[in-house]
C-alpha positions in Angstrom: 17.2 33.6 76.0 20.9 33.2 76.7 20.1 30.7 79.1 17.9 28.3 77.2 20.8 28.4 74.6 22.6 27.2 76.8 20.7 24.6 78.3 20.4 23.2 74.3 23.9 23.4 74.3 24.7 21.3 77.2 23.4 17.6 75.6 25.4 17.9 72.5 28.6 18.8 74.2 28.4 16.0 76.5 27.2 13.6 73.7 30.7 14.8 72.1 32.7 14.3 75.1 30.8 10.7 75.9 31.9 10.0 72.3 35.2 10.7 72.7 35.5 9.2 75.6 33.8 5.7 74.0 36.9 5.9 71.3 39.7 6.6 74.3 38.1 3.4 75.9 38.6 1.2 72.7 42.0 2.7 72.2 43.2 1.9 75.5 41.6 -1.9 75.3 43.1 -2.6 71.9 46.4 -1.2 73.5 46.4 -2.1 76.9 48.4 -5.8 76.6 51.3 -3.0 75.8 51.2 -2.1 79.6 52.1 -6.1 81.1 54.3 -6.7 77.9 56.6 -3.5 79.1 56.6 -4.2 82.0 57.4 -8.2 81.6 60.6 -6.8 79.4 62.2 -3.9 82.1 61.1 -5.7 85.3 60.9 -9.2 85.2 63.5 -12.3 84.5 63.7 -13.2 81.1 65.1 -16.1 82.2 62.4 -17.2 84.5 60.3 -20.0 83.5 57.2 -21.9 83.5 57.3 -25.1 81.1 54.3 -27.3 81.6 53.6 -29.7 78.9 50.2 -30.9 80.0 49.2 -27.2 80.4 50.4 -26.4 77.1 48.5 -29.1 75.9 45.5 -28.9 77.2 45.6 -25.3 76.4 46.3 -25.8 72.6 43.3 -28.8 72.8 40.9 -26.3 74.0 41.8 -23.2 71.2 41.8 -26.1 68.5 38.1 -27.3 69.7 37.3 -23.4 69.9 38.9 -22.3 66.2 36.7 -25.2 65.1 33.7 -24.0 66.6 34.2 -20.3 65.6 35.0 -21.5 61.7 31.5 -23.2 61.8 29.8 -20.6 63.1 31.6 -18.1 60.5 31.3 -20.5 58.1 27.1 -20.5 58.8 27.2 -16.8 58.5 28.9 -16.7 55.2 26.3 -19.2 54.0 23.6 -17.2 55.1 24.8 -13.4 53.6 27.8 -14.4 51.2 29.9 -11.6 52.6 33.2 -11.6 51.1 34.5 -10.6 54.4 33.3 -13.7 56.5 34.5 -16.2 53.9 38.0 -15.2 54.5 37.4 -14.7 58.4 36.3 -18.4 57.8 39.3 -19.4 56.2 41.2 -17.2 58.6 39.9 -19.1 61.7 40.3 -22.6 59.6 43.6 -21.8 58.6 44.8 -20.5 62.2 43.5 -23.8 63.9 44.7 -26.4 61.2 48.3 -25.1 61.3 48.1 -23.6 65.3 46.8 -27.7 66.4 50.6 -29.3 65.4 51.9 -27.1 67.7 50.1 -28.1 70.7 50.5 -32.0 69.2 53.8 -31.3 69.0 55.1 -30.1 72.6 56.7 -33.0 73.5 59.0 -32.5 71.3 60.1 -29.9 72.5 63.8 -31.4 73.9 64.1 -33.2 71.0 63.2 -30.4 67.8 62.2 -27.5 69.5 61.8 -25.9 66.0 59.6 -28.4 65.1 57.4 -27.3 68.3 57.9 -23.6 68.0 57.4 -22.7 64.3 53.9 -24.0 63.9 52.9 -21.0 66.5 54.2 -17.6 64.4 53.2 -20.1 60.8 49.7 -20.0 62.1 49.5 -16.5 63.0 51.1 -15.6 59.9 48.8 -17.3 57.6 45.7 -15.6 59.7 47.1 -12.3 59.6 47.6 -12.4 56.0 43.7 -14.2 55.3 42.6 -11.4 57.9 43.9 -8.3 55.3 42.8 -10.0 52.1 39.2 -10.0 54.2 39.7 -6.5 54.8 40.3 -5.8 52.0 36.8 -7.5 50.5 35.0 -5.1 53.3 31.7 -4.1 51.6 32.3 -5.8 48.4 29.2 -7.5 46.5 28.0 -10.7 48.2 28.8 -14.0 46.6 26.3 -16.1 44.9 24.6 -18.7 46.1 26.2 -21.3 43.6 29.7 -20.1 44.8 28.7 -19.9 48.7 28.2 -23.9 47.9 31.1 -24.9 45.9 32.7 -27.4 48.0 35.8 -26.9 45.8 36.9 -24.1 47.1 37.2 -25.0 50.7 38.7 -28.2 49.7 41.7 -26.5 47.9 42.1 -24.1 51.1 42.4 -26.7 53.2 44.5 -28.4 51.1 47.2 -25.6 51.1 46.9 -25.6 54.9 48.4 -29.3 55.1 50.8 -28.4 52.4 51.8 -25.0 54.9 51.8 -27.7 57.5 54.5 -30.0 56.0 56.8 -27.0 54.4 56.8 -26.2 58.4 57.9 -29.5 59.1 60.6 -29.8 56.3 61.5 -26.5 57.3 62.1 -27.6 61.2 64.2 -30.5 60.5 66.5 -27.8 57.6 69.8 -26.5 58.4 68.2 -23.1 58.9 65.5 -23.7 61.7 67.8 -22.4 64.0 68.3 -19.2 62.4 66.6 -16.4 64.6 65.7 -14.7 61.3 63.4 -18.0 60.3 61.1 -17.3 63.8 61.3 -13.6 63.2 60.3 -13.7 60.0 57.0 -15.2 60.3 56.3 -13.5 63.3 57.1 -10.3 62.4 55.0 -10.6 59.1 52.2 -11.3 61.3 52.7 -8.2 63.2 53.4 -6.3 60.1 50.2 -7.7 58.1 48.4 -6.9 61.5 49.7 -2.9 61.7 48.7 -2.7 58.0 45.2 -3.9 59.0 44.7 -1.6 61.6 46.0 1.1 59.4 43.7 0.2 56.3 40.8 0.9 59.1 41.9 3.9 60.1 42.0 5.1 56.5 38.9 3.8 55.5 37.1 5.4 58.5 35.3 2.1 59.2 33.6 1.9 62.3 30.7 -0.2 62.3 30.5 -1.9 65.8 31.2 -5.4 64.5 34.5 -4.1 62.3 35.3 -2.4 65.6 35.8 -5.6 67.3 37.6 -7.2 64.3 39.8 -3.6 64.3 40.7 -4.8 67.9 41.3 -8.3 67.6 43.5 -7.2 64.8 45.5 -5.0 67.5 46.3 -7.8 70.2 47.0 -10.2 67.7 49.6 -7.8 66.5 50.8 -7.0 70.0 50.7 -10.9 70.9 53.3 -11.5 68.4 55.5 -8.6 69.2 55.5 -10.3 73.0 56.4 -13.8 71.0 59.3 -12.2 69.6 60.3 -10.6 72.7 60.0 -13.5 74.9 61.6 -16.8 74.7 60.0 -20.2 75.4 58.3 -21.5 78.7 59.6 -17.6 80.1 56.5 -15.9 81.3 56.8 -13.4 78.1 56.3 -16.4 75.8 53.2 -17.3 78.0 52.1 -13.5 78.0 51.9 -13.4 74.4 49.5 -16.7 74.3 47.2 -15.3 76.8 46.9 -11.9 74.6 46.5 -14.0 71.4 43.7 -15.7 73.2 42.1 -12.5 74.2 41.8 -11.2 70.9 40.5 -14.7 69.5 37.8 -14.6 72.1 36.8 -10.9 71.3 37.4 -11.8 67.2 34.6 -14.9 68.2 31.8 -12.5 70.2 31.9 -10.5 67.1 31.2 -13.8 64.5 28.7 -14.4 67.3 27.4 -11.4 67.4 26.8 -11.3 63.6 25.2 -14.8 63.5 22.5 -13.5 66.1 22.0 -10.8 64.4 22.4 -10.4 60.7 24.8 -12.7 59.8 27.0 -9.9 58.2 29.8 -7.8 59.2 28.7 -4.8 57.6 25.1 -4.6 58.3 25.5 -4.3 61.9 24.5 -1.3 62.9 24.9 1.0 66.5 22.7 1.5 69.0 21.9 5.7 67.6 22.0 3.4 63.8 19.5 0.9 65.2 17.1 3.0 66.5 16.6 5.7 63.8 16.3 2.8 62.0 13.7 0.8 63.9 11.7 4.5 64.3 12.1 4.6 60.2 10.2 1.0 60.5 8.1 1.6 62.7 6.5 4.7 60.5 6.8 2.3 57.6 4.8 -0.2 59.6 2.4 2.0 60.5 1.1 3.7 57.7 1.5 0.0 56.0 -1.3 -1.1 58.7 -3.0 2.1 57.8 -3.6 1.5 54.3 -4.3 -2.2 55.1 -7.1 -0.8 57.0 -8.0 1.4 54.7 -8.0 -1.7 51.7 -9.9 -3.9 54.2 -12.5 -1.2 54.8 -12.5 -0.9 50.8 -12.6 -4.4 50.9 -15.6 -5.2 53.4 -17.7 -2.7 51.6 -16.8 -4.0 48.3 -18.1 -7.2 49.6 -21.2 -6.0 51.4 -22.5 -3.0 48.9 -24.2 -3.7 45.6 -21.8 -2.5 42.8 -24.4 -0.6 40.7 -26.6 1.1 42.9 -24.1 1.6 46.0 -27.4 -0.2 48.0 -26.3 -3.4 50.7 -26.3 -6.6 48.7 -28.5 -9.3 50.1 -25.9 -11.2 52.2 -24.8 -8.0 54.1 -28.7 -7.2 54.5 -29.1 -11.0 55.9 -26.4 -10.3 58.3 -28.3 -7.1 59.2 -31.5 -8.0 59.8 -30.3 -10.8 62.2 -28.5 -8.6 64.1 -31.7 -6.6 64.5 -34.1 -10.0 65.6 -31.3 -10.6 67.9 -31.5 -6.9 69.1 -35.0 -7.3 69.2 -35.4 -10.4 70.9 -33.0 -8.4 73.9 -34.9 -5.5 74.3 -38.0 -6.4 73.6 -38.4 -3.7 70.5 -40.1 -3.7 67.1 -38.9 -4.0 63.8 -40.5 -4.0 60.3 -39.3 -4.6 56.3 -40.4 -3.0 53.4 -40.2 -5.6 50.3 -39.9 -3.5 47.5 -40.3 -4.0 43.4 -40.3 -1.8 40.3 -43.2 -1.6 38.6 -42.9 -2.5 34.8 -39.6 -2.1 35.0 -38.8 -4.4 32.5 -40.7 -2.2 29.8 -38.1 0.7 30.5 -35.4 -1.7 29.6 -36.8 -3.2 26.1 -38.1 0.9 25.2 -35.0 2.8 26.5 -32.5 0.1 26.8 -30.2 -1.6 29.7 -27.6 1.7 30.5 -31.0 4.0 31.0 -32.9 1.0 33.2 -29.5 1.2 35.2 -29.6 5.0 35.8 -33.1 4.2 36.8 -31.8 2.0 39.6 -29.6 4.2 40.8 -31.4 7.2 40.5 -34.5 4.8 42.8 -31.9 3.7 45.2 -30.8 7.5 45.9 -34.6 9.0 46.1 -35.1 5.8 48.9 -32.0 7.0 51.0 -33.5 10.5 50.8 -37.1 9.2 51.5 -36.1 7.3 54.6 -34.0 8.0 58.1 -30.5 8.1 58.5 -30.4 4.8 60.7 -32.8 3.3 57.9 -31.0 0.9 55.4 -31.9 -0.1 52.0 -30.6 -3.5 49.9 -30.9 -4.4 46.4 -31.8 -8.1 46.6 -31.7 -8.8 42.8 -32.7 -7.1 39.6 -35.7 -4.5 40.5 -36.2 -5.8 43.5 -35.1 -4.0 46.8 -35.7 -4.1 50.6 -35.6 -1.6 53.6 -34.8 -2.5 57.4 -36.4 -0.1 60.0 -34.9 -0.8 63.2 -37.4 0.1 66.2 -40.5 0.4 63.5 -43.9 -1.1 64.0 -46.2 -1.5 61.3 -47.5 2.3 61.2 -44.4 4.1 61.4 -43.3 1.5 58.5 -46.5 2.3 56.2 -46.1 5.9 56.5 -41.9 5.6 55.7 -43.4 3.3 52.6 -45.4 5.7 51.8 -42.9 8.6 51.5 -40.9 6.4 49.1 -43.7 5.7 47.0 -44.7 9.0 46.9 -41.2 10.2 46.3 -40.7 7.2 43.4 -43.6 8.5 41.2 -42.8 12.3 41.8 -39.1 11.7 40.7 -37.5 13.6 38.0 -34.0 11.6 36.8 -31.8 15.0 35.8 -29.1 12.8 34.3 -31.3 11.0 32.3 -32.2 12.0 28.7 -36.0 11.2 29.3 -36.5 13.1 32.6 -40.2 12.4 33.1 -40.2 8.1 33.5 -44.1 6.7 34.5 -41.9 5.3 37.2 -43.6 3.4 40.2 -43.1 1.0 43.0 -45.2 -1.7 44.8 -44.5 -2.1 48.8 -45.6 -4.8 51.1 -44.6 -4.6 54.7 -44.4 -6.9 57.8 -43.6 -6.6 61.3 -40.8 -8.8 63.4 -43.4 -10.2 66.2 -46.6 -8.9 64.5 -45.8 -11.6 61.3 -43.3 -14.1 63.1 -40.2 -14.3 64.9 -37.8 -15.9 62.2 -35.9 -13.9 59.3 -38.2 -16.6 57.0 -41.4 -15.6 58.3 -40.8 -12.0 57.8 -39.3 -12.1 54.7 -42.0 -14.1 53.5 -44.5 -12.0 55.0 -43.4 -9.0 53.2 -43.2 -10.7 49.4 -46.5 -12.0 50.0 -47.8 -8.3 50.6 -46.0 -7.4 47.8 -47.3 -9.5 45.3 -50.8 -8.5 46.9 -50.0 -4.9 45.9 -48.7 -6.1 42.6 -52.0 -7.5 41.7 -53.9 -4.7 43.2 -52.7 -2.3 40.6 -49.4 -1.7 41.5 -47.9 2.1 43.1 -49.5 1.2 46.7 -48.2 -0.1 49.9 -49.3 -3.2 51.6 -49.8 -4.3 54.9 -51.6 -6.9 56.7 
């Protein structure tokens, strides 16, 4: 007993320890750019430096064509789910690469206005750490409409105050006070502040969907990328340090967006693996008792279609369909068959004397006295009004005449309980044919047997016919 505790125990204690270890793993991912920028600042030469313009160009080209791709793709999802959240990743990513492209265009100026080539970098990450909170803070909120999803004058006004943040930063590089240390730090720093607050705002809110996990971490190197900008200085291997970790957390920031347009095309409805597949067992038992009752509705369906609505007895199409899957049969093995064509007799009189709802209890109460007259493997069909017919399967004309027989027989005897008048003169004429004895064809049978039928009909009706 102890020891199968035990055992039960074992899976969920690892399953908390995995867990814990899964969070330690993000932690140290979203945190781990803290290890090379430590190390740049106590061990290596701030003074050391790498200043490549084509690099740094080519570098900027490629993020620029990249922001651009990544706002289209966020932009698509937005379009798709109107979360709140991916229109202002959207603008986040827009905003980043409209501003973040002048400094790339503008490294060769860097001898000549360095300002005007450094403060495009912490205005870009500034305005995408601020967009990146206010998206935050929209986490979960209703979706827009479809009208507003559309409006094309929303995106033109954003993008209009993205030029407008584009010249203030170049008035502001050719001002007295682009010099000032506190200018650079300023922007910077509120991009690593508005990033902490983000990251806090998380923590808070418990939000831990697998997609807002990878914003949650994005969030953290793009913080820790611009405390490495304001520790390093430009072209020193800092300065470079802190482009590589922005990068790394634009990258991850874009798997998520792609992530989400593969999937759902939202942030929030992106779900774990332990989510996903509770959730796919949960549709799966939808979908199966869905196909269940679709079988049972097609099975209500098909004998709808192929039963006579009154007496419960086959209609003629489905006894059609049954009778040349029996010639067929027939034709295989070799075997007999036979019909009985049956008909009321006078039933007409019981509707004018005792009126259509008592001729139609008649019918029914016929059609059941049949069923119990004949074998189970026997079937009977209403073909129209009075008139019915019975398929014998492996019958010759004998057999058939006797079966006929016990239906007449059981026809005149029959007492109708549920019927005021108990004692009808109820009585039915028979003709009979055999498949091979009277033809090979559905027609010749059929015929046969309504010709026998009539020929009991004029013989005084209540008998059975045969050749």
């Amino acid at each position: 007993m102890d020891m199968s505790v035990k055992i039960g125990e074992r899976p969920e204690a690892i399953r908390r320890v995995t867990k814990l270890y899964a969070k330690l793993l993000m932690a140290g991912f979203a945190l781990s750019p803290i290890v090379l920028i430590a190390y740049l600042y106590f061990f290596q030469d701030p003074t050391l430096k790498f200043e490549n313009h084509l690099f740094h160009e080519i570098a900027i080209a490629g993020a620029t064509l990249e922001g651009l791709f990544v706002t289209y793709v966020s932009w698509r999802c937005y379009q798709s789910s109107g979360e709140p959240l991916l229109r202002w990743l959207t603008l986040g990513f827009l905003g980043f690469t409209a501003i973040y492209a002048l400094h790339g265009a503008f490294t060769g100026m860097a001898h000549h206005n360095i300002w005007l080539f450094l403060l495009y970098g912490p205005a870009s990450r500034l305005a995408m750490a601020i967009l990146l909170l206010v998206g935050l803070l929209s986490f979960n909120q209703e979706a827009d409409s479809p009208e507003l999803r559309a409006a094309p004058r929303r995106w033109l006004t954003w993008i209009a105050v993205f030029l407008l943040i584009n010249i203030l930063v170049g008035i502001l590089a050719y001002s007295p006070i682009a010099g000032n240390p506190a200018v650079r730090l300023t922007m910077e720093g509120g991009a690593l502040v508005f990033s902490a607050i983000n990251i806090t705002l998380m923590l808070i809110g418990r939000i831990r969907s697998p997609l807002m996990t990878v914003f949650g971490i994005s969030i953290s190197m793009f913080g820790l990328s611009s405390l490495a900008f304001i520790l390093g200085r430009p072209w020193n291997h800092m300065w470079w340090l802190a482009h590589a970790i922005f990068a790394g957390g634009f990258f991850f920031l874009s798997y998520g967006i792609i992530q989400a347009f593969h999937t759902t095309r939202s942030f929030a409805k992106v779900y774990s693996q332990e989510e996903m597949v509770n959730r796919l067992a949960m549709a799966m038992v939808k979908t199966e008792s869905a196909i269940q009752e679709l079988q049972r509705s097609n099975q209500m369906l098909a004998h709808l279609a192929s039963t006579d609505s009154l007496t419960g007895a086959a209609n003629r199409r489905h006894f059609i369909e049954r009778v040349d899957a029996e010639i067929a049969r027939a034709k295989r093995d070799n075997l007999p068959f036979s019909l009985l064509a049956l008909d009321l007799d006078n039933f007409k009189s019981i509707n004018d004397h005792y009126g259509h709802q008592i001729g139609d209890e008649v019918l029914q109460g016929f059609v059941q006295q049949s069923l119990d007259a004949i074998r189970p493997y026997d079937s009977i069909a209403r073909m129209g009004g009075e008139e019915f017919m019975i398929l014998l399967p492996q019958t010759t004309m004998d057999v058939a005449v006797t079966i006929g027989e016990r239906v007449r027989s059981a026809t005149e005897n029959a007492v109708f309980k549920s019927i005021l008048i108990p004692r009808l003169a109820l009585t039915v004429s028979i003709g009979v044919s055999q498949f091979g004895h009277d033809g090979t064809s559905i027609d010749t049978i059929f015929r046969a047997a309504d010709e026998r039928l009539y020929r009991a009909k004029g013989m005084g009706r209540n008998c059975v016919i045969t050749a």
